[in-house]
PDB file of N, CA, C and O in Angstrom, chain B, residues numbered from 101:
ATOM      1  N   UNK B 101     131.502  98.981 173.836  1.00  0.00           N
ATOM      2  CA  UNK B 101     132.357  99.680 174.784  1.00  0.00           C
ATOM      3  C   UNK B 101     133.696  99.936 174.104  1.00  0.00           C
ATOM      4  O   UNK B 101     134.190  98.852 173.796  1.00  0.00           O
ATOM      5  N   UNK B 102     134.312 100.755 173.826  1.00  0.00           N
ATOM      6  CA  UNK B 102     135.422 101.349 173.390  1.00  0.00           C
ATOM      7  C   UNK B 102     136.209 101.339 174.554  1.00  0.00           C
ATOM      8  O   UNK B 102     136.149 101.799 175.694  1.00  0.00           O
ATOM      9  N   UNK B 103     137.402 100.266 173.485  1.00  0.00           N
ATOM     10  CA  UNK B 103     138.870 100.426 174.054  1.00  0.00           C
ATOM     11  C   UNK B 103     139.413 100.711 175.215  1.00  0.00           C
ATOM     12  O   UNK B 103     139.495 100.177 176.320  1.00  0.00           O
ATOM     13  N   UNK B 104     139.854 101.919 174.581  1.00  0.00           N
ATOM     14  CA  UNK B 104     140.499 103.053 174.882  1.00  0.00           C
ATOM     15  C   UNK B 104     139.731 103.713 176.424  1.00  0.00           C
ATOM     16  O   UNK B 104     140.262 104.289 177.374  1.00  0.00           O
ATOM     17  N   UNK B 105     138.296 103.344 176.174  1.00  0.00           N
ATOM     18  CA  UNK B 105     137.609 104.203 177.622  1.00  0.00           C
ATOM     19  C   UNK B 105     137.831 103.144 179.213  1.00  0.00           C
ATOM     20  O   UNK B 105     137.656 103.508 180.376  1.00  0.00           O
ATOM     21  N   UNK B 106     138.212 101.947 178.755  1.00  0.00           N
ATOM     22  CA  UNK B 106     138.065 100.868 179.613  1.00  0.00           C
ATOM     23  C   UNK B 106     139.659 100.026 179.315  1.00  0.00           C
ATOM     24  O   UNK B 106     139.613  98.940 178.736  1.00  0.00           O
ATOM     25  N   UNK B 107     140.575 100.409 179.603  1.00  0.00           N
ATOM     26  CA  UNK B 107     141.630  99.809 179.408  1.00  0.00           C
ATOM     27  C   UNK B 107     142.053  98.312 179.745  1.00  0.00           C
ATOM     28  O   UNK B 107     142.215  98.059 180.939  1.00  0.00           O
ATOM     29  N   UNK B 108     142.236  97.361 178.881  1.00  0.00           N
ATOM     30  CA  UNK B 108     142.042  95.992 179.484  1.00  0.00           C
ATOM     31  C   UNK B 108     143.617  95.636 180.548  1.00  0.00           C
ATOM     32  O   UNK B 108     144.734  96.155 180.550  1.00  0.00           O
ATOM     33  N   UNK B 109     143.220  94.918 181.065  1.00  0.00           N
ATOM     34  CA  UNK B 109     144.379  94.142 182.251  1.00  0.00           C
ATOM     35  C   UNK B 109     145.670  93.970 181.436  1.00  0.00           C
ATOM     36  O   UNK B 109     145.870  94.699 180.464  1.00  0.00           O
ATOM     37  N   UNK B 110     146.449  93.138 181.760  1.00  0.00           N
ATOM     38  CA  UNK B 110     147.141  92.017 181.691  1.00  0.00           C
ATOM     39  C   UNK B 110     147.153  91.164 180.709  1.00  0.00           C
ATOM     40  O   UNK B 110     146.663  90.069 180.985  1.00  0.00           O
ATOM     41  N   UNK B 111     147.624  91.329 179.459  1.00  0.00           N
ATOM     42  CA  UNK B 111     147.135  90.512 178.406  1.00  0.00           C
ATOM     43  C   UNK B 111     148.104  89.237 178.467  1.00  0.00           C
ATOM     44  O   UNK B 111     149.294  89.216 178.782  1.00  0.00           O
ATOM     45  N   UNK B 112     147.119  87.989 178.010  1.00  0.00           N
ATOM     46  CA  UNK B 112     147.885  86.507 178.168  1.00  0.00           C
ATOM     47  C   UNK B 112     147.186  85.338 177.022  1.00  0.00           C
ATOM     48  O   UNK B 112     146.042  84.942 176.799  1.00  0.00           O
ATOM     49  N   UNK B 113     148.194  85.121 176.604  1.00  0.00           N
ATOM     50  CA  UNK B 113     147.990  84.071 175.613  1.00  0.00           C
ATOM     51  C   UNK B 113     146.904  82.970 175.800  1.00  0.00           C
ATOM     52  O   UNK B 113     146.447  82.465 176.826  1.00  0.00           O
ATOM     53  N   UNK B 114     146.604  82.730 174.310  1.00  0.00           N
ATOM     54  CA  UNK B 114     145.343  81.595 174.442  1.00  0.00           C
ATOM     55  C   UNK B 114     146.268  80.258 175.335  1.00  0.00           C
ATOM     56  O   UNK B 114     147.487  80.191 175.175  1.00  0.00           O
ATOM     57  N   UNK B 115     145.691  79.462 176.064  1.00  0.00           N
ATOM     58  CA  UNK B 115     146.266  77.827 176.246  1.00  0.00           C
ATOM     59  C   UNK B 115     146.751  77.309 175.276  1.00  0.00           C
ATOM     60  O   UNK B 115     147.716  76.544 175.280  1.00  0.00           O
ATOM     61  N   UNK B 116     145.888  77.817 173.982  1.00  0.00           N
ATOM     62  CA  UNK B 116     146.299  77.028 173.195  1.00  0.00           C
ATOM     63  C   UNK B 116     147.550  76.902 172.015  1.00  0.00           C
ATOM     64  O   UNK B 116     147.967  76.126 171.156  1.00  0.00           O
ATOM     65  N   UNK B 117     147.799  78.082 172.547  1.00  0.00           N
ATOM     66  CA  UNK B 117     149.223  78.998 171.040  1.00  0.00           C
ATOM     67  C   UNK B 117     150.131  77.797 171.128  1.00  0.00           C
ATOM     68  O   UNK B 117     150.106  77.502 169.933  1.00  0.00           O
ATOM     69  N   UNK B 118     150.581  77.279 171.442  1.00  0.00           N
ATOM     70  CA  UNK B 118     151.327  76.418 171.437  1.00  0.00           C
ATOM     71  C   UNK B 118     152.958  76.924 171.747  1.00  0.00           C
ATOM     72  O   UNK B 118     153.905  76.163 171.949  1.00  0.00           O
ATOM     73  N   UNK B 119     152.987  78.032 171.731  1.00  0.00           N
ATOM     74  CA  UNK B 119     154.093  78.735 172.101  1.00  0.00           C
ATOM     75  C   UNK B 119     154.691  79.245 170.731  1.00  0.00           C
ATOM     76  O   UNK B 119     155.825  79.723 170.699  1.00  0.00           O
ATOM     77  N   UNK B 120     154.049  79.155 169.806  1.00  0.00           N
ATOM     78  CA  UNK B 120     154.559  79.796 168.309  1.00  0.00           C
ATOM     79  C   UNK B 120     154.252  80.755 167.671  1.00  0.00           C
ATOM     80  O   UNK B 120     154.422  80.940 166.466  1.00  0.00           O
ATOM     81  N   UNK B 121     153.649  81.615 168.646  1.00  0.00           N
ATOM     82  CA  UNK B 121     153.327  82.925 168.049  1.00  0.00           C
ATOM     83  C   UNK B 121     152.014  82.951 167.496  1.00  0.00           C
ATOM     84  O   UNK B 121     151.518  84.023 167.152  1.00  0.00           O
ATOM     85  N   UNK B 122     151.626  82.261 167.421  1.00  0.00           N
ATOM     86  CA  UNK B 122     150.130  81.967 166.217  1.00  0.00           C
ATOM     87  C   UNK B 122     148.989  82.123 167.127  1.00  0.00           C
ATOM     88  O   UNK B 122     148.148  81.233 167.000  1.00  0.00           O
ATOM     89  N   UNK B 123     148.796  82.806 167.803  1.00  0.00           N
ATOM     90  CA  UNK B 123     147.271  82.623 168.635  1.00  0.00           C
ATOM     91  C   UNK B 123     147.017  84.114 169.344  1.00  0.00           C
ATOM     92  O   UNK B 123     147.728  85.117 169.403  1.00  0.00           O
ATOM     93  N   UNK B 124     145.699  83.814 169.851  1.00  0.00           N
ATOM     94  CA  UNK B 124     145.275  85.173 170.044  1.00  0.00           C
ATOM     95  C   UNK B 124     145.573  85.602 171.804  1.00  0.00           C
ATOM     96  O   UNK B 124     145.582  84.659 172.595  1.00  0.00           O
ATOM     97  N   UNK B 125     145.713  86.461 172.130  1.00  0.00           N
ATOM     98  CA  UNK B 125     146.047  87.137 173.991  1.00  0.00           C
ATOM     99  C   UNK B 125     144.151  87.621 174.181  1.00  0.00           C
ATOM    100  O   UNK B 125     143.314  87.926 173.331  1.00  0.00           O
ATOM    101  N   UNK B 126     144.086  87.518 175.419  1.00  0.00           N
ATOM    102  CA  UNK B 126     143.347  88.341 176.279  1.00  0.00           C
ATOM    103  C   UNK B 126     143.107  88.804 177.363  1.00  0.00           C
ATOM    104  O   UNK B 126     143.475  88.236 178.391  1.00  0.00           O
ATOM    105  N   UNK B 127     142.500  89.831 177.363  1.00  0.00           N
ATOM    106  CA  UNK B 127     142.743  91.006 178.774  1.00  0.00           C
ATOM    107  C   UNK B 127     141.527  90.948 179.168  1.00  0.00           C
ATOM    108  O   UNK B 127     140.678  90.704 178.311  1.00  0.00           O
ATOM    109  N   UNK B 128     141.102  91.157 180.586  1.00  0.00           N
ATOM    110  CA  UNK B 128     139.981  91.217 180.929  1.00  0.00           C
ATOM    111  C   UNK B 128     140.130  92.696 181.115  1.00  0.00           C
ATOM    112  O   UNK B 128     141.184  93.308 181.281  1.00  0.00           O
ATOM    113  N   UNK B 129     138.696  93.262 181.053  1.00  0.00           N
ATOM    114  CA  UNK B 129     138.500  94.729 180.752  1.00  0.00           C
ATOM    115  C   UNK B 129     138.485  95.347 182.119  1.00  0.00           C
ATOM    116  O   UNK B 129     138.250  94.485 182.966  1.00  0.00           O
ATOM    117  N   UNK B 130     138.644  96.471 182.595  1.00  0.00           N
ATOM    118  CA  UNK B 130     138.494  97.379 183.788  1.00  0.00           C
ATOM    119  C   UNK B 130     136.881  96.656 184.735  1.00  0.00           C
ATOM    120  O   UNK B 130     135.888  96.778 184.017  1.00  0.00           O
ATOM    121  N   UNK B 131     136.666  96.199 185.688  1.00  0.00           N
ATOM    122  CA  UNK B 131     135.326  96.455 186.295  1.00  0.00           C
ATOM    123  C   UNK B 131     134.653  94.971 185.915  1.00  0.00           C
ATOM    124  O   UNK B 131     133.469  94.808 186.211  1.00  0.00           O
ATOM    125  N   UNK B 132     135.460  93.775 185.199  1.00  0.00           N
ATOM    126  CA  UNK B 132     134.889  92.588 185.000  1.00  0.00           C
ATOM    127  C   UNK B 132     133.803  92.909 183.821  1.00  0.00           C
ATOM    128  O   UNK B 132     132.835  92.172 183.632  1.00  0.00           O
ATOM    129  N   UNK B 133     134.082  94.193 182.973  1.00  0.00           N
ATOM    130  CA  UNK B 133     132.908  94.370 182.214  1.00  0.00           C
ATOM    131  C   UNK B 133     133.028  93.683 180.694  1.00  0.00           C
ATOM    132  O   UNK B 133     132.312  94.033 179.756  1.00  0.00           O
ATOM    133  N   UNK B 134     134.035  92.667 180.611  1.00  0.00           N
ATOM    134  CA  UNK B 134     133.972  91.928 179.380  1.00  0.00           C
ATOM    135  C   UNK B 134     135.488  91.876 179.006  1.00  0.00           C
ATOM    136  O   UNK B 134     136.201  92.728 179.538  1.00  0.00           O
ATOM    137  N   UNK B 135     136.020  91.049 178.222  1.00  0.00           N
ATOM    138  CA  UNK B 135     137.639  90.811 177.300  1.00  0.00           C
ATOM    139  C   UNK B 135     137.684  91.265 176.260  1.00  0.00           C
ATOM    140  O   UNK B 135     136.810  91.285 175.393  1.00  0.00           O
ATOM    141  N   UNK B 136     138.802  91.708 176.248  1.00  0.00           N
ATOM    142  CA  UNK B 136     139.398  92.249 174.582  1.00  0.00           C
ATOM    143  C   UNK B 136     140.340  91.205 174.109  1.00  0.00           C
ATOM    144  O   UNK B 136     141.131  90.655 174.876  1.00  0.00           O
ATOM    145  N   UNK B 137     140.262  90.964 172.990  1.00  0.00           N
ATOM    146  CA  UNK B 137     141.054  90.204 172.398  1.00  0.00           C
ATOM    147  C   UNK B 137     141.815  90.145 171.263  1.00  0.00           C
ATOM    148  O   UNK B 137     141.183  90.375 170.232  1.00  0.00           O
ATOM    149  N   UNK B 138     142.934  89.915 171.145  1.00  0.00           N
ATOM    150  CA  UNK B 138     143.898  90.494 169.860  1.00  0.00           C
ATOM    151  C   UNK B 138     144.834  89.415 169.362  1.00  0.00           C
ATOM    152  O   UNK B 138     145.413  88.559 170.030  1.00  0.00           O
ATOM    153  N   UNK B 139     144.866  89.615 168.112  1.00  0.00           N
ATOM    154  CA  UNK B 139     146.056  88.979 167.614  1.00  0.00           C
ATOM    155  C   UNK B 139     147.357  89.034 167.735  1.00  0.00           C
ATOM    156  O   UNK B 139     147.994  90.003 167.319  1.00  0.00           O
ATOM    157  N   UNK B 140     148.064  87.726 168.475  1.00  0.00           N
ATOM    158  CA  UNK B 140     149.448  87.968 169.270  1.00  0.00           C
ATOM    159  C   UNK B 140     150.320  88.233 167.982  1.00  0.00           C
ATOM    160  O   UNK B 140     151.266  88.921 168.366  1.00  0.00           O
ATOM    161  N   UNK B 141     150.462  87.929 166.223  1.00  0.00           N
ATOM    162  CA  UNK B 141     151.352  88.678 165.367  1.00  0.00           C
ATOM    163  C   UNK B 141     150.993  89.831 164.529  1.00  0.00           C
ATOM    164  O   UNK B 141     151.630  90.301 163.587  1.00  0.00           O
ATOM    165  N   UNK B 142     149.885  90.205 165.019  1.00  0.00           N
ATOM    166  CA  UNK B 142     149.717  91.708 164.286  1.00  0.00           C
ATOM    167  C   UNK B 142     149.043  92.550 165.596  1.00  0.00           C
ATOM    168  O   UNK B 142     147.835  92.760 165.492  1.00  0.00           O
ATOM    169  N   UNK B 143     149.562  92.936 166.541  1.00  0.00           N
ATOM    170  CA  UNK B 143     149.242  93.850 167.216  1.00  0.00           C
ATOM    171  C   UNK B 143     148.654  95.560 166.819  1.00  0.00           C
ATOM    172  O   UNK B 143     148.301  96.384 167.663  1.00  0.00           O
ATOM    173  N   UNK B 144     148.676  95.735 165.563  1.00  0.00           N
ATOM    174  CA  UNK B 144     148.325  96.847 165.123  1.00  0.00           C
ATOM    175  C   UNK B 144     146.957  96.907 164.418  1.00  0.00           C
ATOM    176  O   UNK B 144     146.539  97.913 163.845  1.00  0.00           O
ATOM    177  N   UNK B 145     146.211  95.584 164.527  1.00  0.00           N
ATOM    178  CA  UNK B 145     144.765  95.635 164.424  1.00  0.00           C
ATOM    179  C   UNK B 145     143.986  95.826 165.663  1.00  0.00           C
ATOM    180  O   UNK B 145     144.383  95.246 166.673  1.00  0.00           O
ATOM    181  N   UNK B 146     143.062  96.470 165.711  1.00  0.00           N
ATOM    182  CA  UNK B 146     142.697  96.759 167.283  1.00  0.00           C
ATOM    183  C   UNK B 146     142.006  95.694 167.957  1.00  0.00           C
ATOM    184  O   UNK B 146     141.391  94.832 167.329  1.00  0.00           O
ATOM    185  N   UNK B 147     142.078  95.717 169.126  1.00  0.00           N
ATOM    186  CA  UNK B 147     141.908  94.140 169.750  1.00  0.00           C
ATOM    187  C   UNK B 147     139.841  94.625 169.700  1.00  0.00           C
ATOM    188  O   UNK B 147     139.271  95.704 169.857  1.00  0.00           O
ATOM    189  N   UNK B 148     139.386  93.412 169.451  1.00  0.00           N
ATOM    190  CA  UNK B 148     138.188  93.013 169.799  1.00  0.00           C
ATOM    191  C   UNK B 148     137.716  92.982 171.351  1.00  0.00           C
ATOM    192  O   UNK B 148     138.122  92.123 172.134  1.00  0.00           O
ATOM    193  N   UNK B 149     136.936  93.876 171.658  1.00  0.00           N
ATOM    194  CA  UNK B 149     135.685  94.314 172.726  1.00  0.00           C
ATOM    195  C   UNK B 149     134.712  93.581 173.266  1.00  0.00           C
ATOM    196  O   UNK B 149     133.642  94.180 173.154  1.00  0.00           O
ATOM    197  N   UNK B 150     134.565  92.178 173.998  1.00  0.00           N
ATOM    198  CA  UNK B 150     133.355  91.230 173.684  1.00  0.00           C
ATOM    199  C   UNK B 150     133.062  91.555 175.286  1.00  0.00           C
ATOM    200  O   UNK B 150     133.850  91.546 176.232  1.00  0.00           O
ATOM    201  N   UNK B 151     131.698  91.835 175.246  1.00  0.00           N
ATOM    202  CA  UNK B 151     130.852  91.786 176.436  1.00  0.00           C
ATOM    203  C   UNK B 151     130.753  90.705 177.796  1.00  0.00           C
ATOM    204  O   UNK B 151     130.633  89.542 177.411  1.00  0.00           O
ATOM    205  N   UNK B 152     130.778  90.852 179.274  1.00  0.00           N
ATOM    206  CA  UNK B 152     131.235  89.775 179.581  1.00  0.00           C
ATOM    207  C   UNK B 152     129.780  88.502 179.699  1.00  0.00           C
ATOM    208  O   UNK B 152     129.946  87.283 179.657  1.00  0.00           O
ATOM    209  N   UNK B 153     128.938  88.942 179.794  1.00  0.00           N
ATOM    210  CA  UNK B 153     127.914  88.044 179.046  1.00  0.00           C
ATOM    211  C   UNK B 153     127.810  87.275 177.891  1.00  0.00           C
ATOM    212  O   UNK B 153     127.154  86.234 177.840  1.00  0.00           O
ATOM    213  N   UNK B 154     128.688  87.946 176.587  1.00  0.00           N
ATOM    214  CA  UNK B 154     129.204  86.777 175.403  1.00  0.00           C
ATOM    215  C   UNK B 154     130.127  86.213 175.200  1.00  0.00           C
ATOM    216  O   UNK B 154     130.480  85.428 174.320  1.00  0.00           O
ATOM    217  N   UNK B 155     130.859  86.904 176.640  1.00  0.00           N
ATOM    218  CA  UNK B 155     132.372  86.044 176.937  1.00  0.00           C
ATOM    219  C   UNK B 155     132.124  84.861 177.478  1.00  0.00           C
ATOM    220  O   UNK B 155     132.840  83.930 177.110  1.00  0.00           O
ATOM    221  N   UNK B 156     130.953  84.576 178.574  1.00  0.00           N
ATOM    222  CA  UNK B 156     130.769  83.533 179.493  1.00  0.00           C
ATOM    223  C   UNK B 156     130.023  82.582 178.912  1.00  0.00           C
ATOM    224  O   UNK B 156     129.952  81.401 179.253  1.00  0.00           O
ATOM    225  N   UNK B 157     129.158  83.420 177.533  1.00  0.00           N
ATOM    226  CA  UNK B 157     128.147  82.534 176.650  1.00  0.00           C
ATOM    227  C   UNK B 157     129.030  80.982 176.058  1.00  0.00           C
ATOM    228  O   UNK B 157     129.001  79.767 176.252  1.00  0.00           O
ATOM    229  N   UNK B 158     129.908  82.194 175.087  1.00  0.00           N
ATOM    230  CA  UNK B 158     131.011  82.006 174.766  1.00  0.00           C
ATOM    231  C   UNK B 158     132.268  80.543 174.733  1.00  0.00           C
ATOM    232  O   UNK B 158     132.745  79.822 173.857  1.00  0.00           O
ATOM    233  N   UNK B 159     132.393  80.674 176.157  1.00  0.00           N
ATOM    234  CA  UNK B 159     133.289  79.848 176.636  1.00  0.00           C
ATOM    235  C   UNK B 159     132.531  78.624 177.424  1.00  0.00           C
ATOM    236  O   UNK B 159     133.213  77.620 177.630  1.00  0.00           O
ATOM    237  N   UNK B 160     131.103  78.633 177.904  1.00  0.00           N
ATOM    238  CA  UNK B 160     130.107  77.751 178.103  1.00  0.00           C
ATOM    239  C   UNK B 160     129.891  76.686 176.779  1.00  0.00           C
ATOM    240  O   UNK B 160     129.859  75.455 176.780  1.00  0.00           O
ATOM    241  N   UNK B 161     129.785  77.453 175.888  1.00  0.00           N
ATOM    242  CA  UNK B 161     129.521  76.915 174.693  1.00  0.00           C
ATOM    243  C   UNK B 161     130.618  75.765 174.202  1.00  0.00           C
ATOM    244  O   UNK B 161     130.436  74.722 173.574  1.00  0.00           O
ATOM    245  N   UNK B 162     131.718  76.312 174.687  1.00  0.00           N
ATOM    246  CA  UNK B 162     133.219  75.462 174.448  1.00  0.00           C
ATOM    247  C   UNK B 162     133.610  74.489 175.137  1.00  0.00           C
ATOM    248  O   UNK B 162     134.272  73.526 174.751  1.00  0.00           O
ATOM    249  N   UNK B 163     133.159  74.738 176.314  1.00  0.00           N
ATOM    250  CA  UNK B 163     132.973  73.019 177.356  1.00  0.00           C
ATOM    251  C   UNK B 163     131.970  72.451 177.257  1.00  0.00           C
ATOM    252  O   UNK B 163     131.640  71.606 178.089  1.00  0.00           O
ATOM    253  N   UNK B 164     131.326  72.723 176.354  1.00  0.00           N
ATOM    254  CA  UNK B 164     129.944  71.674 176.067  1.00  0.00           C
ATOM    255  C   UNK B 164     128.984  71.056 177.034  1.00  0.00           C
ATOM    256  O   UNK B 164     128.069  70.341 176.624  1.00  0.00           O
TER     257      UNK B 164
END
């Protein structure tokens, strides 16, 4: 899904940045249809597109 066709929300820092700039933001996409995700010190790489099925895989996987 491209970007640009599905504009993401509200972008917000990982929990985990620690408040130093070093971590990644994410937006949930238009329609609950998945997060984009970007690097909070180089904003000029384009944020990553992840489906919300490998978002939920994803983050399942991370609470073990």
């Amino acid at each position: 899904m491209p970007l640009e066709s599905s504009a993401p929300g509200e972008w917000r820092p990982s929990s985990y940045s620690g408040g130093n700039g070093n971590c990644v933001e994410v937006a949930v996409i238009a329609a609950g249809n998945g997060v984009a995700v970007r690097d909070t010190k180089d904003r000029t790489i384009p944020a990553a597109v992840i489906p919300a099925r490998a978002w939920s895989a994803f983050l399942t996987h991370l609470k073990g």
